[in-house]
Backbone bond lengths (Angstrom), bond angles and torsions (degrees), N, CA, C in turn:
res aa  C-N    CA-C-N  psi(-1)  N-CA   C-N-CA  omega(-1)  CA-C   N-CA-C  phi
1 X - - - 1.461 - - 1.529 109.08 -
2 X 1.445 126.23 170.32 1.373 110.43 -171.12 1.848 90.36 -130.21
3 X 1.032 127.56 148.37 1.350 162.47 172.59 1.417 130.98 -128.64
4 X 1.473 102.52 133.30 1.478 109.99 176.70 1.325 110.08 -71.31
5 X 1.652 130.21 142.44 1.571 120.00 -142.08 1.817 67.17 -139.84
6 X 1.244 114.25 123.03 1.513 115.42 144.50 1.185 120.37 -93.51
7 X 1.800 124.50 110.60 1.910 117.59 -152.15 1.841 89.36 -83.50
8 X 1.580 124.36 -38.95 1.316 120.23 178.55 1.238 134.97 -167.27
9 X 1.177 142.25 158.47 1.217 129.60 -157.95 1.894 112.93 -48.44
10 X 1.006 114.01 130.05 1.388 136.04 175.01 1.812 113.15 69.34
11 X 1.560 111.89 25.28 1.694 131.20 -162.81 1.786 83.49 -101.16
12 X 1.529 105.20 152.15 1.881 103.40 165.95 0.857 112.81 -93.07
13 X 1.250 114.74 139.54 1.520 128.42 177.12 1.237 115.23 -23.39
14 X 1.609 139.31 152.18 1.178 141.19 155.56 1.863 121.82 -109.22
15 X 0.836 100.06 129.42 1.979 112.53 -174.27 1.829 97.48 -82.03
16 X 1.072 106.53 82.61 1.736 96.17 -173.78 1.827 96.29 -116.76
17 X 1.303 101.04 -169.67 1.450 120.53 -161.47 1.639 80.77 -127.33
18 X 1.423 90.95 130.77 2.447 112.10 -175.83 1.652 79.74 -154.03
19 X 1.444 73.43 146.11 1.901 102.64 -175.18 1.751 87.25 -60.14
20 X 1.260 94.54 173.89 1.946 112.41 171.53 1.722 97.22 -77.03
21 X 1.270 110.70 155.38 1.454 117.96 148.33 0.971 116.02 -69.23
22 X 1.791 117.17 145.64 1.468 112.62 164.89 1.499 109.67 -130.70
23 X 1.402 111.07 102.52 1.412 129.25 163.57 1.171 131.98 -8.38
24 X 1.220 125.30 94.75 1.499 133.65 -162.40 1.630 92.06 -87.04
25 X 1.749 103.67 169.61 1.217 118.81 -171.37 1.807 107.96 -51.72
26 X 1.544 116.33 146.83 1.585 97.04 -175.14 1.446 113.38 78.44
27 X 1.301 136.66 -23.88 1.554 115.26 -178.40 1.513 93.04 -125.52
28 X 1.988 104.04 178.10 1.188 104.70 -155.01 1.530 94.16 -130.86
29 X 1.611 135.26 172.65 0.953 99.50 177.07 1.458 100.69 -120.70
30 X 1.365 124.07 165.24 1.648 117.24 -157.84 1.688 99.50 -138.01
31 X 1.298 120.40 121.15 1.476 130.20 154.88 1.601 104.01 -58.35
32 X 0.945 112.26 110.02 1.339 114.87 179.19 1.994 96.87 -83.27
33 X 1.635 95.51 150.08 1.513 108.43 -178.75 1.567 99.43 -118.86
34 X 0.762 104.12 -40.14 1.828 110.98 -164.70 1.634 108.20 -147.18
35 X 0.887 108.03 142.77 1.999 115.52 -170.56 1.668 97.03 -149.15
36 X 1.589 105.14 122.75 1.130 108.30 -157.46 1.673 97.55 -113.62
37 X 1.869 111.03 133.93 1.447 99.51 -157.13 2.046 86.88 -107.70
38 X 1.549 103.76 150.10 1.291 110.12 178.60 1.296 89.30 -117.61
39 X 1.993 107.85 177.36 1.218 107.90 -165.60 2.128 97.22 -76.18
40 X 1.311 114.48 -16.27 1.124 86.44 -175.40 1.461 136.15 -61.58
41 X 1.331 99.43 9.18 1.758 120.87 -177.90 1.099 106.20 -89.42
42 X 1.369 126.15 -23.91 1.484 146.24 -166.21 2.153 78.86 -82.36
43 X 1.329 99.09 -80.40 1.131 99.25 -158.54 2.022 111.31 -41.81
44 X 1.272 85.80 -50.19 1.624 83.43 -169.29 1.379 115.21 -49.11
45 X 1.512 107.71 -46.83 1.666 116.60 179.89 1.821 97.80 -63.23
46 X 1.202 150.76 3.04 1.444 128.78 -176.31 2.422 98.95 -134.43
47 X 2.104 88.79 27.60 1.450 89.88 176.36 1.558 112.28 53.23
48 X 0.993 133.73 11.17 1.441 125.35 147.54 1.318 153.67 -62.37
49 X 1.491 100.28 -38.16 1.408 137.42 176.38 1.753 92.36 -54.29
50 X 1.927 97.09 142.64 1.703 109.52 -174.00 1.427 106.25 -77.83
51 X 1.755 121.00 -25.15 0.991 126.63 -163.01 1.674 113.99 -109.34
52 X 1.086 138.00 42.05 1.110 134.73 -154.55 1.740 128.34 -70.35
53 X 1.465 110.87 150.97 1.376 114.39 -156.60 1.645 95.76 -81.57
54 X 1.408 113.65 160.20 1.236 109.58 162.09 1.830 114.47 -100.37
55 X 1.619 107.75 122.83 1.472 106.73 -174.78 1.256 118.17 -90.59
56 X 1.297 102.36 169.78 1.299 136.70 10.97 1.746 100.76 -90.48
57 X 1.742 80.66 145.83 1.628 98.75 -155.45 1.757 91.31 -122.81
58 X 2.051 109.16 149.89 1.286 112.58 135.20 1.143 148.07 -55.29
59 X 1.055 160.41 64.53 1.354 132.59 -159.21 1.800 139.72 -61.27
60 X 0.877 165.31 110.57 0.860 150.81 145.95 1.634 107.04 -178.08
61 X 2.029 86.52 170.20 1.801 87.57 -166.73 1.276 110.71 -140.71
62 X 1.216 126.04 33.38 1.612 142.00 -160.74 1.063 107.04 163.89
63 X 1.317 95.42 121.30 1.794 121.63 171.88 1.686 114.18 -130.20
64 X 1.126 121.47 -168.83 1.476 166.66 136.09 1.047 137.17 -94.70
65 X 1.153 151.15 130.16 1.481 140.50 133.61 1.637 126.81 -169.24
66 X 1.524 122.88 -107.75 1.485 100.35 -174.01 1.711 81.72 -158.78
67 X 1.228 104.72 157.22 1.793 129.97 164.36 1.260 86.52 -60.33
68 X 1.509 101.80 -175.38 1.250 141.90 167.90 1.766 95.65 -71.21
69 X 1.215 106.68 -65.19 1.499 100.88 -173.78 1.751 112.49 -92.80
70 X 1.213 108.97 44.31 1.260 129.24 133.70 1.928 107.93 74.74
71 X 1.433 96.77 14.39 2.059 112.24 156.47 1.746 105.87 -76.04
72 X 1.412 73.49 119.80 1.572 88.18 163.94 0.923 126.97 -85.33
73 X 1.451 129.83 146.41 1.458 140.41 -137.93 1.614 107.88 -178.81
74 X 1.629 100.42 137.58 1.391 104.44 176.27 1.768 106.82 -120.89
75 X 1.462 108.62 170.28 1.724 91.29 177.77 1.796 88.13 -167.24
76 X 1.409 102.01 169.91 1.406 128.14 -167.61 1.959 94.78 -123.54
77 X 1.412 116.29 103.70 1.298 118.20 -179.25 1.779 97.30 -113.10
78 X 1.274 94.01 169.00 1.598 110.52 156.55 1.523 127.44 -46.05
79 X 1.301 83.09 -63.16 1.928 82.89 -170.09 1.723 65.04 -160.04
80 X 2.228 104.01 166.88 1.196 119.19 145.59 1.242 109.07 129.97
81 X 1.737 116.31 -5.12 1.720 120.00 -153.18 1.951 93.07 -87.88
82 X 1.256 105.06 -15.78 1.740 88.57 171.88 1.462 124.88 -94.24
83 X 1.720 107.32 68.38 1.282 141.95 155.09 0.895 158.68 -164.41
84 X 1.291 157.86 163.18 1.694 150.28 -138.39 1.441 105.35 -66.32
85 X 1.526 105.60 -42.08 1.204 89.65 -157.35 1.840 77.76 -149.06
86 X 2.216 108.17 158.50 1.162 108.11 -151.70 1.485 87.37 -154.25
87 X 1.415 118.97 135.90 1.406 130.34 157.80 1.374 110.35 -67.05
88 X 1.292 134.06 121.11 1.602 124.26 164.20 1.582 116.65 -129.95
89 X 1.168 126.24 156.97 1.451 124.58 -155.08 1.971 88.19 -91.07
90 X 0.783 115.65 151.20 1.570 117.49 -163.45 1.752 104.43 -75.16
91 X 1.596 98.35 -28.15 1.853 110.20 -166.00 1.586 84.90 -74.12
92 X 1.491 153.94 -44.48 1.122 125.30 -164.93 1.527 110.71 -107.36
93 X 1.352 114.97 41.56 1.751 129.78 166.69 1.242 110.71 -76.87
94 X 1.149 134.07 136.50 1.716 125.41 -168.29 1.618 93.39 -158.88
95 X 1.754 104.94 113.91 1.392 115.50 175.40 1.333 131.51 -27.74
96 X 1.037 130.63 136.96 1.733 130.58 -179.68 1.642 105.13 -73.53
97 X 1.347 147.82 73.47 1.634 128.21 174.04 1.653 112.43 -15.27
98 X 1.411 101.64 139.94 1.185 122.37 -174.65 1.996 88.82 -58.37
99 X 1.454 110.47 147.11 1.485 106.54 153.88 1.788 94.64 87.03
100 X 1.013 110.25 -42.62 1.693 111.33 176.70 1.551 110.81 -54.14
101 X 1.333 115.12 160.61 1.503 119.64 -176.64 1.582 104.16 -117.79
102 X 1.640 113.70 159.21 1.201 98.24 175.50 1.304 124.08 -55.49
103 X 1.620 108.48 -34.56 1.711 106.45 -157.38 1.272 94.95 -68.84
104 X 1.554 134.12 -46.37 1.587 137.88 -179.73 1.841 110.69 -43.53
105 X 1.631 99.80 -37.14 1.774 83.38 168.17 1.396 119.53 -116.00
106 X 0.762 113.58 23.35 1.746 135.21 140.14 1.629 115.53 -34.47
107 X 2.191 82.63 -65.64 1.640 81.31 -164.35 1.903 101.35 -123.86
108 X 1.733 89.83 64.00 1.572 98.46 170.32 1.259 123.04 -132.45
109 X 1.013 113.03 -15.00 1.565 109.83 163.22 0.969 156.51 -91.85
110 X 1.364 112.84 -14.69 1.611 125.66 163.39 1.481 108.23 -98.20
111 X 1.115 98.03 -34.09 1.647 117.37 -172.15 1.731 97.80 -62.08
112 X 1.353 119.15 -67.07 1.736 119.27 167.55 1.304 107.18 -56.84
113 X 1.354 143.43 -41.70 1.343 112.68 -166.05 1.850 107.37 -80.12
114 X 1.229 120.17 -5.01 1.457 113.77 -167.15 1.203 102.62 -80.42
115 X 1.556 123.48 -30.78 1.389 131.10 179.24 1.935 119.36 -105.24
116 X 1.541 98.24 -6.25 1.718 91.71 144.77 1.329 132.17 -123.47
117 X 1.193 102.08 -12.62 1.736 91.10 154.06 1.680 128.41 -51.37
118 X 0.979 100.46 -76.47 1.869 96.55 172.68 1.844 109.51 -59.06
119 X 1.461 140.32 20.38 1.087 103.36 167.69 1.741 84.28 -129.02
120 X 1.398 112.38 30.19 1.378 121.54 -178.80 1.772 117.71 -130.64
121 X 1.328 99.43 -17.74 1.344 101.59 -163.20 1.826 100.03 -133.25
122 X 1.282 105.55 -30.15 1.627 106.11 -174.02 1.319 116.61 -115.56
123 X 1.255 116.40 -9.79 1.602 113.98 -163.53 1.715 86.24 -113.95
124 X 1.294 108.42 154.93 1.542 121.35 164.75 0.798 106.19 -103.41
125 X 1.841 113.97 111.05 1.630 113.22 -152.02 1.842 90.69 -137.81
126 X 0.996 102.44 121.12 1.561 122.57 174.87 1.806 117.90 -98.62
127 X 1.500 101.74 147.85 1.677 95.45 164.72 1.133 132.71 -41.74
128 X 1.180 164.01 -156.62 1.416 169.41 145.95 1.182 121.76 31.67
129 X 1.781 113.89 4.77 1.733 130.86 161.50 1.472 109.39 -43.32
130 X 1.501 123.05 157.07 1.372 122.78 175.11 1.482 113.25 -120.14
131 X 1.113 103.15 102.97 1.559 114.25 166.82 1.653 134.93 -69.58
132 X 1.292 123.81 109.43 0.985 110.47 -167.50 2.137 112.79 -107.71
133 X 1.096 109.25 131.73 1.528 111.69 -139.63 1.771 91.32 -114.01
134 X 1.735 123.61 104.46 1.226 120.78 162.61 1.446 125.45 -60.72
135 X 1.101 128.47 -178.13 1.486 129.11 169.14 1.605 98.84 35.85
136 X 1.321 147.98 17.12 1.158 135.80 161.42 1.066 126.39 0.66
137 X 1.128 105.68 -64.26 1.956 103.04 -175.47 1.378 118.89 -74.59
138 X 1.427 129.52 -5.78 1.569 146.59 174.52 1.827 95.29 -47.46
139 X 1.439 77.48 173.55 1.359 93.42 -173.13 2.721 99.85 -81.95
140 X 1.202 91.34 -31.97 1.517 108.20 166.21 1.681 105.86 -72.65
141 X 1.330 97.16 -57.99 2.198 87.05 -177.56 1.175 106.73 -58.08
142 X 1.765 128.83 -69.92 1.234 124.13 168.71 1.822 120.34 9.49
143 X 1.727 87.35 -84.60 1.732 106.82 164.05 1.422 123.28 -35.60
144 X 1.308 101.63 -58.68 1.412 109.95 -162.29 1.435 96.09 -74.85
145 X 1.164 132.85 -49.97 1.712 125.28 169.06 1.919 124.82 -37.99
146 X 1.652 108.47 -27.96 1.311 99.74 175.75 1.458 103.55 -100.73
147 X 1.067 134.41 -20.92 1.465 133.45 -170.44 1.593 94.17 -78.20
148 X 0.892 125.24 -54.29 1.699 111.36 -176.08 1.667 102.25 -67.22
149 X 0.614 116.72 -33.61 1.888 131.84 179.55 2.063 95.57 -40.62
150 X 1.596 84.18 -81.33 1.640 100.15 169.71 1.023 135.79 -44.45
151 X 1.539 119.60 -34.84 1.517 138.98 148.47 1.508 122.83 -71.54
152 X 1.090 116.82 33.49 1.415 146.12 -176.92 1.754 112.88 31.89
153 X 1.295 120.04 39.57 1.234 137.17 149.39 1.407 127.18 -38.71
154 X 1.481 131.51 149.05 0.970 144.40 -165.18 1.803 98.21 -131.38
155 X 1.887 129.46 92.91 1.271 123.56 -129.03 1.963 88.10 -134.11
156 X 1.077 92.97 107.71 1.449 107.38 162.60 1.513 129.70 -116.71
157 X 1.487 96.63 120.91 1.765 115.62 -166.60 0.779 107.64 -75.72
158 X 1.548 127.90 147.29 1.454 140.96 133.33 1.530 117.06 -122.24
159 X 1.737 103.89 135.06 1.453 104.83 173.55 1.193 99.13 -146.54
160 X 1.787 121.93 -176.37 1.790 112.80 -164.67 1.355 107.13 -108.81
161 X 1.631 123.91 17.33 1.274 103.97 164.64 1.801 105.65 -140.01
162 X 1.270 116.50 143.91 1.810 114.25 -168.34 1.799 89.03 -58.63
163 X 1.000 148.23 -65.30 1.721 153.28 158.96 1.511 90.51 16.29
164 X 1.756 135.35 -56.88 1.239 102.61 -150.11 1.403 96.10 -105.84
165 X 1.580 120.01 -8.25 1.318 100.69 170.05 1.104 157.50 -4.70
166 X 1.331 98.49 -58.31 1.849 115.94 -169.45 1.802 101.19 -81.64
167 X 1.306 103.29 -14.47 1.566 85.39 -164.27 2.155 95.42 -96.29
168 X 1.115 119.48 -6.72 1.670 129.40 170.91 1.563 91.27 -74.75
169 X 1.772 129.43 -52.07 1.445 106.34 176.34 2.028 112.24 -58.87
170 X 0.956 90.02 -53.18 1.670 98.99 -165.59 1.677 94.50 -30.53
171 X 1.413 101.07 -50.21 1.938 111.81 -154.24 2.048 86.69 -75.16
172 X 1.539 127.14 -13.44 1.349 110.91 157.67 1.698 93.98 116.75
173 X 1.186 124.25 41.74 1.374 120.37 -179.27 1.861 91.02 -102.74
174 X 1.813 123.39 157.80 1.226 115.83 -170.11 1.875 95.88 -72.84
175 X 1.897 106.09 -46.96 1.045 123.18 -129.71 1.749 81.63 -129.94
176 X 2.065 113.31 153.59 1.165 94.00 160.31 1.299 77.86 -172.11
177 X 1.734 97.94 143.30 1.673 116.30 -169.05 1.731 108.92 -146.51
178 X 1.413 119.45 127.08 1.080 113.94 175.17 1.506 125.39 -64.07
179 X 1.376 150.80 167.67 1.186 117.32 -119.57 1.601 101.06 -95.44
180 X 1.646 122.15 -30.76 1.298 127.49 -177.61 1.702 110.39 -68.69
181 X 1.353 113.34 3.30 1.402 100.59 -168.11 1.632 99.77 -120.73
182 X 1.228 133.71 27.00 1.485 152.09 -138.60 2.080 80.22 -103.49
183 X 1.332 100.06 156.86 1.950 76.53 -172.23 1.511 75.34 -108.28
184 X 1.781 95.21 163.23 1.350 103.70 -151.26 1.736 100.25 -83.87
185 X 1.423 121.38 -10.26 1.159 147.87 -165.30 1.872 112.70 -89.66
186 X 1.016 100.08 -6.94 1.906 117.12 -179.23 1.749 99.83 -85.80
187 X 1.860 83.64 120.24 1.071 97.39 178.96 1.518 101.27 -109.29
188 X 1.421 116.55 163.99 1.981 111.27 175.10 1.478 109.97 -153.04
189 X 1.517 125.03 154.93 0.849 119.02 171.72 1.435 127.61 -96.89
190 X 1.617 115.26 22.34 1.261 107.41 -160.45 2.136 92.29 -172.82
191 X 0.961 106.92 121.92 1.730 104.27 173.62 1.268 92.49 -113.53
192 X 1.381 111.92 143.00 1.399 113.77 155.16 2.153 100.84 -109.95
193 X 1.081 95.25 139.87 2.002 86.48 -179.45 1.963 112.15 -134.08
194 X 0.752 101.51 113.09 1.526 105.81 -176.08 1.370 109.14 -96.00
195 X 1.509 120.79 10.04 1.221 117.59 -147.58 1.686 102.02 -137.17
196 X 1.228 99.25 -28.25 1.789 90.28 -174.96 1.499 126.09 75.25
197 X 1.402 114.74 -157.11 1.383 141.64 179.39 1.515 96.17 34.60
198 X 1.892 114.30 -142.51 1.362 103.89 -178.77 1.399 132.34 -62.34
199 X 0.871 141.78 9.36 1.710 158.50 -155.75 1.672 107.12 -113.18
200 X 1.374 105.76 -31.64 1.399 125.96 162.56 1.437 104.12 -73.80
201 X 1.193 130.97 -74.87 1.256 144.47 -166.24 1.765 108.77 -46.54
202 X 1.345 99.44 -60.43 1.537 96.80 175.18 1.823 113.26 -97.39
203 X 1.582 107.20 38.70 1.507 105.93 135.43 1.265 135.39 -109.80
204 X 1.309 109.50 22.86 1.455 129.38 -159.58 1.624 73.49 -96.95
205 X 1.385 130.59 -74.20 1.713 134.08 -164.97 1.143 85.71 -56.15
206 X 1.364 162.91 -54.85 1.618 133.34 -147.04 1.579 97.80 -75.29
207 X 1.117 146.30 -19.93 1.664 162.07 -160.01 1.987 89.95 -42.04
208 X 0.921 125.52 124.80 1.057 113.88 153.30 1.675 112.46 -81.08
209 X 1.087 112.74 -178.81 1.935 106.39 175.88 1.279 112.89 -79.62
210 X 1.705 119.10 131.26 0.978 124.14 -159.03 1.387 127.49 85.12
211 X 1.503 129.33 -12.35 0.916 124.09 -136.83 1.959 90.21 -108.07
212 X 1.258 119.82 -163.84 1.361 109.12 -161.26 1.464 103.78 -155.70
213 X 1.848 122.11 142.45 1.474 120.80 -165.58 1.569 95.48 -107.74
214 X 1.209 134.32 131.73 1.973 134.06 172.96 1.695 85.44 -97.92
215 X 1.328 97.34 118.13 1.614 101.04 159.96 1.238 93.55 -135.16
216 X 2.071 84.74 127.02 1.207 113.75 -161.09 1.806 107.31 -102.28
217 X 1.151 116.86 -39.38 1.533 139.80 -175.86 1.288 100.94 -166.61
218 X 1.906 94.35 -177.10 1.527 116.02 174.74 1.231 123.21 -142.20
219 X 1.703 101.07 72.39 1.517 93.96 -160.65 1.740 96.42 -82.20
220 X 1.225 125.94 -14.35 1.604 120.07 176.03 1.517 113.70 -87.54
221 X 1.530 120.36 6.86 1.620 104.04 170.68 1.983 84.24 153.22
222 X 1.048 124.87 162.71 1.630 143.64 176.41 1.363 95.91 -76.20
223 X 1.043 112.74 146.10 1.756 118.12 -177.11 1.106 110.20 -85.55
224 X 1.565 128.66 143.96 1.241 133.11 -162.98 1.593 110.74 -85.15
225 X 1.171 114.40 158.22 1.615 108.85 176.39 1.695 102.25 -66.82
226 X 1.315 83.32 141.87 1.750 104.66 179.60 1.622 106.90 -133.84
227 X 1.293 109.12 133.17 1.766 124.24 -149.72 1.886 85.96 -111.37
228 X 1.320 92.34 143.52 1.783 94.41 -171.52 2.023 94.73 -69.74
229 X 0.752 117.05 -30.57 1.569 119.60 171.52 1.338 105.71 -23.13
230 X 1.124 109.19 -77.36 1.708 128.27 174.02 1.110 129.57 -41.37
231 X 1.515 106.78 -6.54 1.843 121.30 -177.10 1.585 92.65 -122.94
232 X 0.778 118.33 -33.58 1.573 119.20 -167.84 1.821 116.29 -77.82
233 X 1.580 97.28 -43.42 1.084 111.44 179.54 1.837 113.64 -70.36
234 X 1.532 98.59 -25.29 1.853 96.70 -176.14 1.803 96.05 -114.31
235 X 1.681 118.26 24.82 1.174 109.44 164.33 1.829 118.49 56.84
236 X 1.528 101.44 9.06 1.219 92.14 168.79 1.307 105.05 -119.84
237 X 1.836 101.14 -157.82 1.979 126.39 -160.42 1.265 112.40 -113.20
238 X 1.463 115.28 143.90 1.391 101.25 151.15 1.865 99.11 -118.65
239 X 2.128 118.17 145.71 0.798 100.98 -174.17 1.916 84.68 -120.40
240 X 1.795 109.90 164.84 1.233 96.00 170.86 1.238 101.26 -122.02
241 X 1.563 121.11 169.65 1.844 105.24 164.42 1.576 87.22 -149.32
242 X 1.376 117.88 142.05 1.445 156.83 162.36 1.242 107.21 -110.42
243 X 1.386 134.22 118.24 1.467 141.08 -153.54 1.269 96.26 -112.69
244 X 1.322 124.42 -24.70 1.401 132.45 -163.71 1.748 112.48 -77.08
245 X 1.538 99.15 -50.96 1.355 127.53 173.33 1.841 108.85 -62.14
246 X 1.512 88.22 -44.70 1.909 86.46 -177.12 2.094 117.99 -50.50
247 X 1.469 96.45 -26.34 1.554 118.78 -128.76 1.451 64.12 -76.72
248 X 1.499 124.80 -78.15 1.439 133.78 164.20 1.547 135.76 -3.13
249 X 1.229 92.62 -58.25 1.569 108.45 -174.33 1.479 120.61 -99.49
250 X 1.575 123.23 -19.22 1.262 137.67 176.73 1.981 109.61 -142.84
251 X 0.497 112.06 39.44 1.679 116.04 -177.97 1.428 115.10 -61.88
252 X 1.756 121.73 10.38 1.177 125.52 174.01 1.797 102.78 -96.44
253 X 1.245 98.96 -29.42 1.748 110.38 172.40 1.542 96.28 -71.69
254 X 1.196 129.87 -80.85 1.619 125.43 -175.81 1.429 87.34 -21.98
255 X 1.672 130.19 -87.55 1.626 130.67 -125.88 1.607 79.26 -47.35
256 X 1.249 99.64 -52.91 2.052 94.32 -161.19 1.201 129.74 -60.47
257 X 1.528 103.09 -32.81 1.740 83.61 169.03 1.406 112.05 -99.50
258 X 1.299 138.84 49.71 0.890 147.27 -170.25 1.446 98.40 -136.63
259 X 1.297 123.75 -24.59 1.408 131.22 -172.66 2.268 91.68 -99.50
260 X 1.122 114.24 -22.13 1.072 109.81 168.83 1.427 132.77 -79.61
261 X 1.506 99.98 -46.34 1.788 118.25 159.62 1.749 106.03 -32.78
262 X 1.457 105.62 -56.02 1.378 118.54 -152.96 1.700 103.27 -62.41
263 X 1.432 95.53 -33.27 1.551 115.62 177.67 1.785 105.96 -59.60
264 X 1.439 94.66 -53.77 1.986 89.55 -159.59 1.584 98.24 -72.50
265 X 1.685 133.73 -25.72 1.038 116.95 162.11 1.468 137.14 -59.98
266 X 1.047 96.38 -37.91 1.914 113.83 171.71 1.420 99.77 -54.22
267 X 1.212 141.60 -10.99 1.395 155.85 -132.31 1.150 111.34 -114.43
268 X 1.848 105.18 -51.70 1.425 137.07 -148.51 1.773 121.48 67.07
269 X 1.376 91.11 31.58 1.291 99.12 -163.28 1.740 108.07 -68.84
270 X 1.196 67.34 -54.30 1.948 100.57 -173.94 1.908 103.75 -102.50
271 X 1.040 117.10 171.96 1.696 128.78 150.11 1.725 114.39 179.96
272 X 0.848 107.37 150.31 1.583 115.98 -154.79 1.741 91.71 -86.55
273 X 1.009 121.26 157.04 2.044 134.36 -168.39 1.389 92.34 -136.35
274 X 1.517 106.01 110.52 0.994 122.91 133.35 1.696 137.73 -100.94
275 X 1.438 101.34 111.88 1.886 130.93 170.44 1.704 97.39 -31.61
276 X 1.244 96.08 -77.33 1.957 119.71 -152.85 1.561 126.61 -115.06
277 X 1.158 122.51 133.14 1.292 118.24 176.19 1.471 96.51 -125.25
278 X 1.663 106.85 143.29 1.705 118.83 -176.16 1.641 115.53 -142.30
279 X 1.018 123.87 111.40 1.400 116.30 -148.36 1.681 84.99 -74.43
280 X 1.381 116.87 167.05 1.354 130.71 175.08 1.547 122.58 -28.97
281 X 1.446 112.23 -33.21 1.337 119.15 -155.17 1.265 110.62 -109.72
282 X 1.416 112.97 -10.81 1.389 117.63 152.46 1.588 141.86 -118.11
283 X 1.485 91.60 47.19 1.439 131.51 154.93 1.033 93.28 -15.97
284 X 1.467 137.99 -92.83 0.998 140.65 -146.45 1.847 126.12 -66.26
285 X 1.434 99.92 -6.73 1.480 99.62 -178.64 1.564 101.29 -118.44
286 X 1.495 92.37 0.34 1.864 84.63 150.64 1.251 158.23 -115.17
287 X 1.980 91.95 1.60 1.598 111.34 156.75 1.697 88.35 -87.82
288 X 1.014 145.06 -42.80 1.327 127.40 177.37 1.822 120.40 -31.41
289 X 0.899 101.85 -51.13 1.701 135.59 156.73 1.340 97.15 -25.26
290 X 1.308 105.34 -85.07 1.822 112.17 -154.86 1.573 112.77 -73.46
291 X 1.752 104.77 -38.68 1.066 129.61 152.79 1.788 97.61 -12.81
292 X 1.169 99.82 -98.74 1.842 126.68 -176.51 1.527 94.80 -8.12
293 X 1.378 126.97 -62.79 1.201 143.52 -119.34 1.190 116.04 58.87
294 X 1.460 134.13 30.26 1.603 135.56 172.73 1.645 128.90 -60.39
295 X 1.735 91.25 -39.30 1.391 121.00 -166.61 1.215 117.00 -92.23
296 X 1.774 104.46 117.63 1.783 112.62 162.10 1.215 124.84 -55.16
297 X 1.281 108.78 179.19 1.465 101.11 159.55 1.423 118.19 55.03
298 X 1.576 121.83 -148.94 1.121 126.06 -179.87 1.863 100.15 -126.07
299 X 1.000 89.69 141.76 1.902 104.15 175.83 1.293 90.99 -106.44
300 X 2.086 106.05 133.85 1.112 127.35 177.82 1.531 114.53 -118.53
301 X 1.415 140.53 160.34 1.087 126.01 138.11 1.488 109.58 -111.80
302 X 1.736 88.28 178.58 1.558 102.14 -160.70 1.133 107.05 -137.95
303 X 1.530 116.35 113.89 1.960 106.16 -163.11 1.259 98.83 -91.52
């Protein structure tokens, strides 16, 4: 089978020929259709990442594709989704919805649980609360814009270019401002931040009282030290979520809200946006892509 081979941190991908997997007791084996890349691929490939692979490494952590006998199925792995074909443990196989596409469950499962877990499980999240949603147009804002939506949120975007605007209203946000034009006077009860550095820092002041920060990553810079003073004094939270770590340590919370996600889509509540499709072999011009920050939605490839 052929796979995108990352030989080492900040090296280009390689398109090589690797034996097939062969499915150990408990796992299944999966034709992958679509493998959906997040920025933590970004990070790992530029040696940033806390957890790093030993190379030369696969990357990826969400796919699509089909059994052997040809059920479609999506799943959330370790590492491995940038290739034809994929060992997966059978307990984290999760049906494809009828009518769904691969690339759509590609980029739905890690991608939805990062942005409904914490506004389901960690945040004290009320009706008519105002959520205010970074990186919006990401393949995480996207998410995080209908899940607070559905949770009867009141959801105002920010992203860094006016270009993705219209598509944070479409997905149902009231309000949406690129990030320098945010009025300086917006207060919220709820940040979601995928982004970090200062954008993190000064969502701690928009906090209304009580109100609570989801730091999700840092794809705009490492988050700055924050002194409990600063939470104490404005009576609010900071919450974090690592989806990776949860899956591990609580995987009875994953099955469930994952069995709930599955619900609000069946619904039309929710549906996952995919920006980009990149067939296998041009790997490289599609973390280039996300890289940019160009790309809505979620960027997929397609072996």
């Amino acid at each position: 089978m052929r796979a995108a081979v990352l030989p080492a941190v900040d090296a280009p991908f390689e398109l090589r020929e690797v034996d097939d997997p062969v499915p150990a007791d408990g796992k299944a084996l999966v034709r992958v259709r679509a493998a959906g890349i997040n920025f933590l691929d970004v990070l790992i490939r530029r040696g940033r990442y806390p957890q790093m692979p030993e190379f030369p490494a696969v990357l990826g952590v969400e796919l699509a594709g089909e059994l052997e006998d040809g059920t479609r199925v999506m799943s959330m792995i370790p590492a491995g989704a940038y290739a034809e074909l994929v060992s997966v443990p059978r307990a984290s196989l999760v049906p494809l919805p009828d009518g769904a596409t691969f690339a759509e469950g590609a980029g739905f499962i890690l991608t939805f649980l990062t942005a409904y877990v914490p506004l389901t499980r960690q945040v004290r999240f009320e009706e008519a609360q105002t959520v205010l949603v970074h990186a919006a147009a990401g393949g995480v804002g996207s998410a995080a814009i209908q899940v607070a939506r559905a949770l009867g949120a009141r959801v105002i975007a920010a992203a860094g270019s006016a270009e993705k605007l219209e598509l944070c209203r479409e997905l149902g946000a009231a309000e949406a401002y690129v990030y320098d034009e945010l009025p300086d006077d917006l207060r919220v009860d709820v940040v979601v931040d995928p982004v970090g550095g200062e954008l993190f820092e000064a969502a701690v002041a928009r906090l209304r009282p009580l109100g609570q920060l989801v730091a999700i990553g840092y794809a705009g810079g490492l988050w700055p030290e924050l002194q409990p003073a600063q939470l104490v004094g404005r009576n609010v939270g900071v919450q974090g979520v690592y989806i990776g770590r949860l899956l591990r340590h609580a995987p009875d919370v994953i099955a469930a809200a994952t069995r709930e996600l599955l619900e609000l889509w069946s619904s039309r509540r929710i549906r996952p946006v995919v920006g980009a499709e990149f067939p296998l072999a041009e790997v490289e011009d599609a973390h280039a892509l996300v890289e940019s920050r160009r790309s809505v939605g979620k960027v997929v490839l397609v072996p």
